[in-house]
C-alpha positions, 0 to 999 in steps of 0.5 A, spaced: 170 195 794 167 200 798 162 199 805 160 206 804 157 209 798 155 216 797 149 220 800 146 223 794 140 227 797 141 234 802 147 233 805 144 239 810 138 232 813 143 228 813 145 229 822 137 228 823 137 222 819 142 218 823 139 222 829 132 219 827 136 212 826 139 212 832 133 214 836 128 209 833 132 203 831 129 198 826 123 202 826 126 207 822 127 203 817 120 198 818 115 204 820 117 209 815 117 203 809 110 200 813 108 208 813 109 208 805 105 202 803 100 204 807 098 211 805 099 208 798 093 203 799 089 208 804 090 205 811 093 212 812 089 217 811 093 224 811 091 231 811 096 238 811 102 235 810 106 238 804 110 236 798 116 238 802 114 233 808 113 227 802 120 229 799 122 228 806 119 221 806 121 218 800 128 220 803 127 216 808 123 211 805 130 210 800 135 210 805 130 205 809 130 200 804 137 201 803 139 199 810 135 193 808 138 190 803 145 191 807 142 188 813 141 183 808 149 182 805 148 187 799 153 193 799 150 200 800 148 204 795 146 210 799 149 209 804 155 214 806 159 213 812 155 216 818 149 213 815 153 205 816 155 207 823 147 209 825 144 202 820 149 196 823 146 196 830 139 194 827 141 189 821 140 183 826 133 185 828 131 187 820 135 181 818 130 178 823 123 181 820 119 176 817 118 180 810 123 187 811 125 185 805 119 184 801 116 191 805 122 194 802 120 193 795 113 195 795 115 201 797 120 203 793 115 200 787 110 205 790 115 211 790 117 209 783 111 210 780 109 215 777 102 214 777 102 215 785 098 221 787 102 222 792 109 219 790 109 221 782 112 227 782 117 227 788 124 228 787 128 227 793 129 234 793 134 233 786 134 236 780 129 232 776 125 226 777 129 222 773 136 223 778 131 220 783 130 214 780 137 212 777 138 213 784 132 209 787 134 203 782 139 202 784 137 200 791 131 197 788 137 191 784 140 191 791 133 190 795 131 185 788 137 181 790 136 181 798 129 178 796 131 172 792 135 169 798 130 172 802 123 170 799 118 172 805 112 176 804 110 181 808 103 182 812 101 188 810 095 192 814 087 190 813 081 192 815 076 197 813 078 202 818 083 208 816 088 211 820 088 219 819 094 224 820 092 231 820 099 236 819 099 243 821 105 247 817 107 252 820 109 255 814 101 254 811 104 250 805 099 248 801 097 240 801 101 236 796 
């Protein structure tokens, strides 16, 4: 069996990725997916960003949840050589965070639900919707099957306040 898999999304990001994984480390992974669960609950409140900054994220949000699962033994379904090269170094520090894998599932839960008003429609800037969630389910069994040697919940954010985020494209793209 192969280490690798293909990397199905813009080919053109994909250098910006692994830069974004080798300068963030863990956090890659583990902020982007808290960053989705969030702002699905409300806790982020963002203001100005665009559809392309959402496709962006839900990219990000698959190869983080990825980079999970293969941290946690199960072979990769996204991730290409490079992205293999940049995610190894942080499987010890995701294997070591209580409930990675659980953040993991809800947030691919979140990008998979078409009633998501903010994730509903996104495509990870492929031909169709359907073709994102072919991919992402793919993921998601890889992720499932971590979970189950890995049962831990992870803690997600409370309280009554709201952390606000205001984008300011340059291209005055609408809001999502």
């Amino acid at each position: 069996m192969s280490t690798h898999a293909t990397y199905p999304f813009d080919p053109s990001i994909l250098d910006d990725l692994v830069d974004m994984i080798e300068d963030m480390g863990a956090e890659f992974a583990i902020g982007t997916l808290d960053a989705v669960l969030s702002e699905s609950k409300g806790v982020i409140v963002s203001e100005g960003v665009t559809r392309d900054m959402y496709e962006g994220q839900v990219i990000t949000a698959v190869v983080a949840a990825d980079a999970v699962a293969v941290s946690h033994g199960e072979l990769p379904s996204v991730l290409d050589e490079k992205l293999m090269r940049a995610v190894t170094p942080l499987a010890e520090e995701l294997r070591d965070t209580d409930g990675v894998v659980d953040l993991a599932q809800k947030a691919l839960a979140v990008i998979t639900d078409d009633s998501s008003p903010f994730y509903g429609t996104m495509t990870g800037e492929l031909a169709t919707r359907s073709e994102f969630l072919e991919i992402t389910s793919k993921v998601q069994s890889s992720v499932a099957a971590a979970k189950d040697r890995n049962p831990g919940e992870w803690i997600e954010i409370t309280g009554d306040g709201t952390f606000e985020i205001t984008m300011y494209p340059e291209d005055g793209e609408a809001n999502v």
